[in-house]
C-alpha positions as CSV (number, residue, x, y, z in Angstrom):
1,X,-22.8,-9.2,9.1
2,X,-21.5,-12.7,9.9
3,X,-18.2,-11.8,10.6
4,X,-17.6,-7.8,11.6
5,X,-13.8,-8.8,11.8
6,X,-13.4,-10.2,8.5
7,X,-10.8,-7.9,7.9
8,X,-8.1,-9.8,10.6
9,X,-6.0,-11.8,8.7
10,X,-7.7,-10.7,5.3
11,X,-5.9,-10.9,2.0
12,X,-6.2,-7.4,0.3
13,X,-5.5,-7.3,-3.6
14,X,-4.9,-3.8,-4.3
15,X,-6.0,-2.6,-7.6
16,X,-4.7,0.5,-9.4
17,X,-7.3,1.5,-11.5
18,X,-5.6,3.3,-14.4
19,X,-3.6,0.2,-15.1
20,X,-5.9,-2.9,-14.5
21,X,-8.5,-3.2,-17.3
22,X,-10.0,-0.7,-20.1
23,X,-12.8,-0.9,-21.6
24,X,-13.6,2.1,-23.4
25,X,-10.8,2.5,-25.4
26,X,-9.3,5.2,-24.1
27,X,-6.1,3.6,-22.7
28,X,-6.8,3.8,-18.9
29,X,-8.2,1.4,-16.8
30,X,-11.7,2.2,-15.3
31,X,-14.3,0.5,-13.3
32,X,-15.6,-1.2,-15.9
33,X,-12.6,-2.9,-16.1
34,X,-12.8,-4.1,-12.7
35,X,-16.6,-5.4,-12.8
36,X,-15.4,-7.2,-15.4
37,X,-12.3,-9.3,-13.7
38,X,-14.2,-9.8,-10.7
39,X,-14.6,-13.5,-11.3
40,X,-10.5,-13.4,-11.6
41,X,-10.1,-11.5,-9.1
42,X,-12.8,-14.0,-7.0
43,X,-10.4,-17.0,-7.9
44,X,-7.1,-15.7,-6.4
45,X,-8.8,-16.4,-2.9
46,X,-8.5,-13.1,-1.8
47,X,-10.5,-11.2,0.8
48,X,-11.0,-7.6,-0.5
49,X,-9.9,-4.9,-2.7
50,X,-8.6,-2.0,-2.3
51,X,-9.1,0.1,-5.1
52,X,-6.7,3.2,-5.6
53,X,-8.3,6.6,-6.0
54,X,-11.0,7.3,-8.9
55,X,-12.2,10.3,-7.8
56,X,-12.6,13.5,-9.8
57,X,-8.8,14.7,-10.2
58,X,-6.5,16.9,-12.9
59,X,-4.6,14.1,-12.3
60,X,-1.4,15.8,-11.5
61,X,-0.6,13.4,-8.8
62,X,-2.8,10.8,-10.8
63,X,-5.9,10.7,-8.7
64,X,-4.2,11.3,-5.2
65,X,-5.1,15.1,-6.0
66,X,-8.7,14.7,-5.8
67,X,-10.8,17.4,-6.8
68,X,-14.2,16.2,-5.6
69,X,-14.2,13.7,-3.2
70,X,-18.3,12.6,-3.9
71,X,-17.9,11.6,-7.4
72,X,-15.8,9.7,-10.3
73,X,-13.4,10.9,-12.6
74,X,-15.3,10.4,-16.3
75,X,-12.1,8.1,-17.3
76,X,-13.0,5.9,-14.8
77,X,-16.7,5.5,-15.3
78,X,-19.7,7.0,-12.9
79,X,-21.4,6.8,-9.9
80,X,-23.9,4.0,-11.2
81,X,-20.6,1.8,-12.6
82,X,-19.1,2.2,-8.6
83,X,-22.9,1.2,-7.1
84,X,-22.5,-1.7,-9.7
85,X,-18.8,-3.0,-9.0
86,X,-20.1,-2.7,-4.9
87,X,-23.3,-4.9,-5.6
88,X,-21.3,-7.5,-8.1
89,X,-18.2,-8.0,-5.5
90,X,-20.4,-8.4,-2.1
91,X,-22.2,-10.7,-4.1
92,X,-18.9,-12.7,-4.5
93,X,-18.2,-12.0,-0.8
94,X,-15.7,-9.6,-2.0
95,X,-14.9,-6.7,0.0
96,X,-14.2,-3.5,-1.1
97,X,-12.1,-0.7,0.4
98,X,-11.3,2.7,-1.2
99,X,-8.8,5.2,-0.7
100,X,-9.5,8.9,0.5
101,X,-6.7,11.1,0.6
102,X,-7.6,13.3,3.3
103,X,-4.5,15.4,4.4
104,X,-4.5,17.6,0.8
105,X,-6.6,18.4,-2.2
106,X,-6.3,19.2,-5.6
107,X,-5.6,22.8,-6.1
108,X,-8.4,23.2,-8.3
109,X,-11.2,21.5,-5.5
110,X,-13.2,24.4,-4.4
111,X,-12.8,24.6,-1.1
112,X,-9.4,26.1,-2.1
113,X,-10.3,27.9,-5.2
114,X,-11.9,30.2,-2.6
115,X,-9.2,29.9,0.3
116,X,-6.7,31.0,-2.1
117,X,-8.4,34.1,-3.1
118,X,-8.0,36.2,0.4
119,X,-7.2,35.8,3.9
120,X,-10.8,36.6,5.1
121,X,-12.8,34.7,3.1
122,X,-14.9,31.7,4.5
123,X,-13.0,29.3,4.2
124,X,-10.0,31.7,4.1
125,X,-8.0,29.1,7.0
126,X,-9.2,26.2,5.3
127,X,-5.6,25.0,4.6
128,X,-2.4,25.8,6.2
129,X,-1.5,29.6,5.3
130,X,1.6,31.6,6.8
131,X,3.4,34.8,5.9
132,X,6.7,34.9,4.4
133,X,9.8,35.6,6.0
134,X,11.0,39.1,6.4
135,X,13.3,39.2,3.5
136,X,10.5,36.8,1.8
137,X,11.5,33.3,2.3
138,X,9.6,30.7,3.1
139,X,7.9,30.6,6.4
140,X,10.2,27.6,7.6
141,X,12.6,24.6,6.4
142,X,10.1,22.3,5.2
143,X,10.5,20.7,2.3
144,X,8.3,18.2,0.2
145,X,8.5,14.5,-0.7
146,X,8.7,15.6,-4.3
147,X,11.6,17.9,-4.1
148,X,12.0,21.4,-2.8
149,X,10.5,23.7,-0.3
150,X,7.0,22.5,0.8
151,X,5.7,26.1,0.5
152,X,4.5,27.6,-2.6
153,X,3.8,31.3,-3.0
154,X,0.2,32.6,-3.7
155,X,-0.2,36.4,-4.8
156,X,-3.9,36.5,-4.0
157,X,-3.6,36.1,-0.7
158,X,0.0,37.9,-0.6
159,X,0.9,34.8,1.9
160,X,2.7,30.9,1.2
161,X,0.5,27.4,1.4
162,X,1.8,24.4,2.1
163,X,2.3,21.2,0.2
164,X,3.8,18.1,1.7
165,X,3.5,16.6,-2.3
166,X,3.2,18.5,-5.5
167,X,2.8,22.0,-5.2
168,X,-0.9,21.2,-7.4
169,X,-1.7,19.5,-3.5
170,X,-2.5,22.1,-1.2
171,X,-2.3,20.7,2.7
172,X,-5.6,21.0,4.4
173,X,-5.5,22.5,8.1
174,X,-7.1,20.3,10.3
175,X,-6.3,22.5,13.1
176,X,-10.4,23.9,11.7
177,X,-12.6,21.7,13.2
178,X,-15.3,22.9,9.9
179,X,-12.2,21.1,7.8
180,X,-12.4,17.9,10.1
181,X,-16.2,18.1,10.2
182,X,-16.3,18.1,5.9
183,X,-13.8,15.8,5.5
184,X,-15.6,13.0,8.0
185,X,-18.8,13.9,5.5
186,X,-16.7,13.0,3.0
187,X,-15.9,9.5,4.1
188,X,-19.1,9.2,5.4
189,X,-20.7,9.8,1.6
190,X,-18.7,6.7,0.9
191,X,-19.7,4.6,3.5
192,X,-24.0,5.1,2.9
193,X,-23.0,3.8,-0.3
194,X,-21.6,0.5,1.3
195,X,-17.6,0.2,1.2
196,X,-16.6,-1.8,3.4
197,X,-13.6,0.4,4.7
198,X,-10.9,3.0,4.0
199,X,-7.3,3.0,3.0
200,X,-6.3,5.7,4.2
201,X,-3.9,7.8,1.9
202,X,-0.6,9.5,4.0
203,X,-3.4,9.4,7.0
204,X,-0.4,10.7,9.6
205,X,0.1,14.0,7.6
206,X,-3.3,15.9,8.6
207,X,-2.1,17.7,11.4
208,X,1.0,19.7,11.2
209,X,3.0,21.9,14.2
210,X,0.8,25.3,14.6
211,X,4.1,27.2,15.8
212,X,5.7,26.2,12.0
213,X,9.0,24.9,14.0
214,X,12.0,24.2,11.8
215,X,12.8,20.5,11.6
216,X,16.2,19.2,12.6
217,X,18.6,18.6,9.9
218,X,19.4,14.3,10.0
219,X,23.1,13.2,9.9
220,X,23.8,11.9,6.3
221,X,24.9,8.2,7.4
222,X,21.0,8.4,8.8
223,X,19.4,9.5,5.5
224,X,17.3,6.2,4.5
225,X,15.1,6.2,1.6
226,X,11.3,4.8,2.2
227,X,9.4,5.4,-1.3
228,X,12.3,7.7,-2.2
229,X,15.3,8.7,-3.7
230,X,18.2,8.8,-1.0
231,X,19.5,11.7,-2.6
232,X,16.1,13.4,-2.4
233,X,16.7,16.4,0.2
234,X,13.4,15.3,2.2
235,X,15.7,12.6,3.3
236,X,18.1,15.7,5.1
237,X,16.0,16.0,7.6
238,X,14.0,14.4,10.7
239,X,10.5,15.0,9.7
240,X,9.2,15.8,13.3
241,X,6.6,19.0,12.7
242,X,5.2,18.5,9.5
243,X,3.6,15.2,10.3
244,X,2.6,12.8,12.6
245,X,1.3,15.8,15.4
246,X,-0.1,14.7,18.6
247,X,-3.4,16.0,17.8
248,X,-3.9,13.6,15.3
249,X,-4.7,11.3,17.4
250,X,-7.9,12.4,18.2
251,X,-8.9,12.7,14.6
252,X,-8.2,8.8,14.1
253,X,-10.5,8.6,17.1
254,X,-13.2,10.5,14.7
255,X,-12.5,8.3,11.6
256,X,-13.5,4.8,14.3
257,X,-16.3,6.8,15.7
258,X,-17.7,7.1,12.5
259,X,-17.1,3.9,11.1
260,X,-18.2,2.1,14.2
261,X,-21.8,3.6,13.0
262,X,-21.3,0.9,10.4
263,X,-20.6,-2.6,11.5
264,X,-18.0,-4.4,9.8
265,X,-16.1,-1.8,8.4
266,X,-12.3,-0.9,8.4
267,X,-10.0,1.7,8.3
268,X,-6.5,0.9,7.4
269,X,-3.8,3.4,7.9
270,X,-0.8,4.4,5.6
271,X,1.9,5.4,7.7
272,X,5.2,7.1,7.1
273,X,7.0,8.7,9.6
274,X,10.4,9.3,11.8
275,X,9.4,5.4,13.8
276,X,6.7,4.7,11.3
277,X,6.6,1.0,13.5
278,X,5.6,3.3,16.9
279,X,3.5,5.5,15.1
280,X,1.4,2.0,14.2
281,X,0.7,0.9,17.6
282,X,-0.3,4.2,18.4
283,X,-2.4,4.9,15.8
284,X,-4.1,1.4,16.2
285,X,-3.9,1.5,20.0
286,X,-6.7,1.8,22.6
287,X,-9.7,0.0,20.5
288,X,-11.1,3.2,19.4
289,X,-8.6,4.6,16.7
290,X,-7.8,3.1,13.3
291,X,-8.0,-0.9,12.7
292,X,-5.0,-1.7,11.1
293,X,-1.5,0.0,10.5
294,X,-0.2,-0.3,6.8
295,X,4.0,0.9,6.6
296,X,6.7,1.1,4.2
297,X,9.0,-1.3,6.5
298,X,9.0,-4.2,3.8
299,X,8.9,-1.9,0.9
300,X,13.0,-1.3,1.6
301,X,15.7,-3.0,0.0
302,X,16.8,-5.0,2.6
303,X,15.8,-8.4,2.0
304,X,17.2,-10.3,4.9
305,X,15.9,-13.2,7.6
306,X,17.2,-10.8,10.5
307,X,15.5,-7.3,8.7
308,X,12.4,-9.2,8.1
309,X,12.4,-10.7,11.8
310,X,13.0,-7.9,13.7
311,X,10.6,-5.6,11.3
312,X,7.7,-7.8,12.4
313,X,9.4,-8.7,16.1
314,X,9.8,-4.9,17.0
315,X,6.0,-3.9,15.8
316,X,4.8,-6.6,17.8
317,X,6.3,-5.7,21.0
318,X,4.6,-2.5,20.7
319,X,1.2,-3.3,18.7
320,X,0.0,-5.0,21.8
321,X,-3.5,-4.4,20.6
322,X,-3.6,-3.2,17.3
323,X,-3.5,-5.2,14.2
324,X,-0.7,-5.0,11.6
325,X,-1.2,-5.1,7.3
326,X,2.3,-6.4,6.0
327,X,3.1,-5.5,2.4
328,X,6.1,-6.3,0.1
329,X,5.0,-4.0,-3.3
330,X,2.7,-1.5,-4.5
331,X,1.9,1.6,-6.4
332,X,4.7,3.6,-5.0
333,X,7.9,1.6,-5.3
334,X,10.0,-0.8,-7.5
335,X,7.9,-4.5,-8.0
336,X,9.5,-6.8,-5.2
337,X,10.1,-9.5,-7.7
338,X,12.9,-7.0,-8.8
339,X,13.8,-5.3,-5.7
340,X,14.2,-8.6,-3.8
341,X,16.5,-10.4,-6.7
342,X,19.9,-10.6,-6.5
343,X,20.3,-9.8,-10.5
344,X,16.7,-7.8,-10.7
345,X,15.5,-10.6,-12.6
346,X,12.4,-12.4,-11.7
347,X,13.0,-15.6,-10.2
348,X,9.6,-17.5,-10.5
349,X,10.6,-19.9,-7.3
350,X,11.2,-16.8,-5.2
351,X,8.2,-15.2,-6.7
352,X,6.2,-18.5,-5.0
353,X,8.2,-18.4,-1.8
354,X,7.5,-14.8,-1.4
355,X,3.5,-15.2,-1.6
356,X,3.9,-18.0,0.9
357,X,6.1,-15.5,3.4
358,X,3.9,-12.8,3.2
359,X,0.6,-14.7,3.4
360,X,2.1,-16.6,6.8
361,X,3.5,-13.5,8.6
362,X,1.2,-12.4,11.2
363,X,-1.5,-9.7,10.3
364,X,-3.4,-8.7,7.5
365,X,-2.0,-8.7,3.8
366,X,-1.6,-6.2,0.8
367,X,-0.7,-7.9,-2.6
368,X,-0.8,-5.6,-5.5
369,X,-1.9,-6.4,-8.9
370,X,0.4,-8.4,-11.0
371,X,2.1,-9.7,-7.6
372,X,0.7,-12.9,-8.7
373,X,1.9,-13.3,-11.9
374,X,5.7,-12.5,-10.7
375,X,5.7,-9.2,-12.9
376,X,9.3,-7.4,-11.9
377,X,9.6,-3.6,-12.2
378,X,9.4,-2.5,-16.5
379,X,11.5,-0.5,-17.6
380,X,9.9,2.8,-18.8
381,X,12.3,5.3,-21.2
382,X,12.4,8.8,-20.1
383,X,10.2,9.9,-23.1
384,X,7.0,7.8,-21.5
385,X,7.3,9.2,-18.4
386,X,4.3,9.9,-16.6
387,X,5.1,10.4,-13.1
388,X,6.1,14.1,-12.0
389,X,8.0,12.6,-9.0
390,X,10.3,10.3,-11.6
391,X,10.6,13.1,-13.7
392,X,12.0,15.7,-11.4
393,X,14.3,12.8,-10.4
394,X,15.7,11.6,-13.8
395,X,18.0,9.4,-14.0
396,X,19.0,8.4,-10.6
397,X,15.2,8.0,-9.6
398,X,12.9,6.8,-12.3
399,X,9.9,7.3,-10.0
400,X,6.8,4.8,-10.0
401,X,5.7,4.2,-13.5
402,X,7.7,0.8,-13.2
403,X,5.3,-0.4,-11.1
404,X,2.7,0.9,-12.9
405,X,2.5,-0.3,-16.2
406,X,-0.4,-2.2,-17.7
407,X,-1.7,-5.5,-16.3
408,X,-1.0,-8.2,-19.0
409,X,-3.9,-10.4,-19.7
410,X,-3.2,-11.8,-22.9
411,X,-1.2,-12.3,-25.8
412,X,-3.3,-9.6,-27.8
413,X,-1.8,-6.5,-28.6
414,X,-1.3,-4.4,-25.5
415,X,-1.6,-7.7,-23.5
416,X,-5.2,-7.4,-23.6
417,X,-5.1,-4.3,-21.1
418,X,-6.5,-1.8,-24.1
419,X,-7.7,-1.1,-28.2
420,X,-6.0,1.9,-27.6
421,X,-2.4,2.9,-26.7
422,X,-1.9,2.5,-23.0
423,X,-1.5,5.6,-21.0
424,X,1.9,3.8,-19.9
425,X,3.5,1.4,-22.0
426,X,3.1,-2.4,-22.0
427,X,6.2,-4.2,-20.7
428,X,7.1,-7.1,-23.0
429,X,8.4,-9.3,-20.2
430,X,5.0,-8.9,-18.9
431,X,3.0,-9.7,-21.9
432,X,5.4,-12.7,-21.4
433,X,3.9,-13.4,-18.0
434,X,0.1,-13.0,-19.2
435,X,-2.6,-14.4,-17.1
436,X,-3.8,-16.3,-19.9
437,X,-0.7,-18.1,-20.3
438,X,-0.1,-18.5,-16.9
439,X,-3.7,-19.9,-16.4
440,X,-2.8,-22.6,-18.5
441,X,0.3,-23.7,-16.9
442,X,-0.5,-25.8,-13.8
443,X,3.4,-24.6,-12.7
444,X,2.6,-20.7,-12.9
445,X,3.5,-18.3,-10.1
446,X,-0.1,-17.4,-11.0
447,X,-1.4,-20.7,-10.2
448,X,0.4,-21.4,-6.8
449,X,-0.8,-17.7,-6.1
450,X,-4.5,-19.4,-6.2
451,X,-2.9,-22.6,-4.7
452,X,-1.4,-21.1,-1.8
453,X,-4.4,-18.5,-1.2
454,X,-7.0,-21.0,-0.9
455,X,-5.4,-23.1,1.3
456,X,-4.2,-20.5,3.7
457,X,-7.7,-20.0,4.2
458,X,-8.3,-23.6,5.9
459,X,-5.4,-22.6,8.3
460,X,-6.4,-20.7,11.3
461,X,-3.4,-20.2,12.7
462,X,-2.0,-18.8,9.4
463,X,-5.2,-16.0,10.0
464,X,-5.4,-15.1,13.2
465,X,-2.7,-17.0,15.7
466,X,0.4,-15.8,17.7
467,X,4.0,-15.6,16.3
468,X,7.1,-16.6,17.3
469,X,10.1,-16.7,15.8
470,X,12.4,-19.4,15.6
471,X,16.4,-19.1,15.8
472,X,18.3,-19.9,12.3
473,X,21.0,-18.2,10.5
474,X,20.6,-16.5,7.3
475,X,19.1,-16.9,4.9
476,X,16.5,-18.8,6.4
477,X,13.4,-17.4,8.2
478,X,11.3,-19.4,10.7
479,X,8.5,-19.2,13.0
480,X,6.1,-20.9,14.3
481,X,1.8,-19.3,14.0
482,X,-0.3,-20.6,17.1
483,X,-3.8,-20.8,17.7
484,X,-6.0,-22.8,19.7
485,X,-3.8,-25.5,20.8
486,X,-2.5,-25.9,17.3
487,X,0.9,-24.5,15.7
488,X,1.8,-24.5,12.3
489,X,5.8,-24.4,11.6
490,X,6.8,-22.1,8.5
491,X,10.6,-22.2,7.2
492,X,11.5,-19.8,4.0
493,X,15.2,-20.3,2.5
494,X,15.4,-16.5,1.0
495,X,18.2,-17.2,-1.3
496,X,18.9,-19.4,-4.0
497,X,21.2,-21.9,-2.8
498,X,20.2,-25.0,-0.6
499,X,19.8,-24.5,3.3
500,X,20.4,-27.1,5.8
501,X,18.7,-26.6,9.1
502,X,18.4,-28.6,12.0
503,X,14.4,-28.8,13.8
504,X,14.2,-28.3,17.6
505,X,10.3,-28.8,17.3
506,X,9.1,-32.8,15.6
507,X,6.7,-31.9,13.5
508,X,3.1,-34.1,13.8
509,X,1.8,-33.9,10.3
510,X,4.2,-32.2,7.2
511,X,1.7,-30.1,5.1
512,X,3.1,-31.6,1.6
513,X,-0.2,-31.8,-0.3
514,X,0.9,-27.7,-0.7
515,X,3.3,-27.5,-3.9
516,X,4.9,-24.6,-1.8
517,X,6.6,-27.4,0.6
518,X,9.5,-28.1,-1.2
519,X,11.7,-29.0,2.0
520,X,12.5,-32.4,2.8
521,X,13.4,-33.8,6.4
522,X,15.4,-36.5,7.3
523,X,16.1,-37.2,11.0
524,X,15.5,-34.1,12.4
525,X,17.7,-32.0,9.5
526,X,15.4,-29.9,7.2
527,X,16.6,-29.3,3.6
528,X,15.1,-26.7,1.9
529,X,16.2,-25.9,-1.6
530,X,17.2,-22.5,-3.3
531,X,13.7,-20.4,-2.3
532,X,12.5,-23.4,-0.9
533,X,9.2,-23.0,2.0
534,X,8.1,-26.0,4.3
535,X,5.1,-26.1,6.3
536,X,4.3,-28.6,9.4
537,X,2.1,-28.7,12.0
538,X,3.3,-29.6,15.5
């Protein structure tokens, strides 16, 4: 392989398979779907994709409940379509990563089918098991992302399992080392058939404490949604015994041990916990755990110059030799075209501006689909609900089928996404944003998403250099990427009202053949207007 650390500095376009292309008529995206928008996919500039899970699944959880983790789901396609999508992307020089949700199963996989059924069977301590309390509570306090206790009765056994998700998710106990040993098969099944790395699901949740210790309740003015409702009671507590468990760490030393038996892959890790920014630079510390730590620190609401900065200031004063993934939307929370406006409607200038921030910060990137088209969050009715975490939530969380509606390709019916009717409904602000119609306009957010992709690729500071920060008020972001003697300057004005900023650094050449630099400099003042970006090299 030419370049084994492709993945530093990579653009990853994340694809979520039930929503990006059908092409059986069924009204959920499949694999097919992807083969086929590989040449679109090709022209964004991006690196890789990271494909969402496809596995076999009852779909409670919507593939994250995976059932059999060595085949595909018949709505998605077969084996012979994923051999097929590998083959056609490498020869695009597209990379592909996949998820694997390790830390849970599907109730209905097999392994506990048979765990469930006593507590001396073969696999019997397969996942984590405990006896209720004496007056036949639940064996401690935890409680589970999507509301409730995290333990769930089972009369077979007589004893409670536990379930950091849905109750249909069943936590593995990695505390087996025959559960550690399958799981690594799994991933390794996966990597003979040539993915070129791992997203790795909720990777921090594996281990949990073996003495069951109660967490600590967390003071109210301290209860911060990431992913979820604030008035969700998983946010009542400090989360320190059901996840993110010292002996974790010597599984992620596994996972690189096995992928180091095949050059040039990657393992990216999602992380969620009490400091998710520590638990990055330790999962990615050392050289010989995961590659890159992925977080929910950009997913928030806040959306200002000093949240950004210190976000990305703090993780790198403790990833000293780890590498960071930034993201600012996926599959899990409201589209940052609407959770970054000040009304919640898109702004197509601060749709551009964003692509330009995210692809300049330093570290890998995630965009997910319809990030380039500036698609906000759609507004789903109660009725069309799919997700059981929105659901159980109704009305003052309206879960993640917002950001999961239909891709829009065209004017067609069901923007081109399906013949049938979609397993989520099409947005009609979205049809708006098509990428047919967006192809054709030379000022599309689409377009400057291709613009702005393609040149970042010339820069190698904007891949792989240093970061510094630069002092300005809000709401304007600055730093400065350097890398081999050369520094490129990047300003962003986050709101929508001109900024005036005086330079401390002369710029040598100002990058204006990007239509991103909007910013005009007289003297040494720079004027950036409303969502305004400037680039310069010095």
């Amino acid at each position: 392989m030419a370049n084994p650390q492709w993945w530093k500095g990579a653009v990853i376009y994340q694809i979520y398979p039930r929503s990006f292309q059908d092409t059986n008529g069924d009204g959920i995206g499949d694999l097919r779907g992807i083969i086929n928008r590989l040449d679109y996919i090709n022209d964004l500039g991006v690196d890789a994709v990271w494909i969402s899970p496809f596995f076999k699944s009852p779909m409670k959880d919507f593939g994250y409940d995976i059932s059999d983790y060595r085949d595909i789901d018949p709505i998605f396609g077969n084996l012979n379509d994923f051999d097929e999508l590998i083959a056609e992307a490498h020869k695009r020089d597209i990379k592909i990563i996949i998820d694997q949700v390790l830390s849970h199963t599907s109730d209905q996989h097999p392994w506990f089918v048979q765990s469930r059924q006593s507590q001396d069977n073969e696999m019997s301590d397969w996942y984590v098991w405990a006896d209720a309390n004496e007056d036949g509570t639940q064996p401690n306090n935890w409680l589970s992302i999507f509301g409730g206790p995290a333990w769930q009765w089972e009369p077979r056994r007589g004893q409670y399992y536990l379930h950091n998700f849905l109750t249909e998710q069943p936590d593995l106990n990695f505390h087996n080392p025959d559960v550690r040993k399958a799981v690594l098969d799994n991933v390794e099944f996966w990597l003979k058939k040539g993915v070129d790395g791992f997203r790795l699901d909720a990777i921090n949740f594996c281990y949990h404490d073996a003495q069951l210790r109660d967490n600590p309740a967390k003071p109210k003015e301290k209860r911060q949604g990431r992913g979820f409702s604030e008035d969700n009671p998983y946010a009542f507590q400090y989360h320190y015994y059901n996840n993110t468990q010292p002996e974790n760490l010597e599984f992620m030393r596994d996972i690189r041990a096995l992928l180091d038996k095949y050059p040039g892959t990657v393992a990216l890790g999602e992380i969620s916990s009490e400091d998710s920014l520590a638990t990055m630079a330790e999962y990615t510390s050392g050289g010989d755990k995961l590659h890159m730590g992925y977080s929910f620190e950009l997913l928030t609401n806040d959306y200002s110059s000093e949240y950004i900065r210190t976000t990305v200031e703090t993780l790198e004063s403790r990833m000293l030799e780890g590498w960071p993934c930034w993201a600012f939307s996926n599959h899990d929370v409201e589209r940052v075209a609407s959770r970054w406006s000040s009304d919640n409607q898109v702004k197509p200038l601060q749709v551009k501006m964003l692509t330009a921030l995210l692809g300049s910060l330093r570290g890998s990137v995630c965009m997910y689909q319809g990030e380039e088209l500036g698609l906000g969050e759609a507004s789903v009715a109660f009725e069309d609900l799919q997700d059981p975490y929105g659901i159980t939530f109704w009305p003052n969380f309206k879960g993640r089928d917002g950001c999961r509606t239909p891709m829009p390709w065209s004017q067609q019916d069901n923007a081109g996404f399906s013949d049938a009717k979609p397993w989520l409904p099409v947005s009609d602000t979205h049809t708006q944003r098509n990428v047919t119609s967006q192809l054709a306009d030379a000022n599309s957010t689409l377009k400057a998403y291709q613009e702005f992709m393609q040149w970042r690729r010339t820069q190698p500071s904007l891949i792989e250099g240093d970061i510094r920060f630069i002092d300005t008020p809000e709401p304007v972001l600055a730093f400065e990427r350097s890398h081999q003697g050369e520094t490129v300057l990047c300003y962003f004005n986050l709101s929508e009202s001109a900024a005036e900023i005086a330079l401390h650094s002369t710029p040598n050449v100002i990058l204006d053949s990007l239509s991103h630099v909007t910013g005009s400099l007289e003297g040494n003042t720079l004027t950036l207007p409303g969502f305004g970006c400037w680039f310069a090299t010095i």
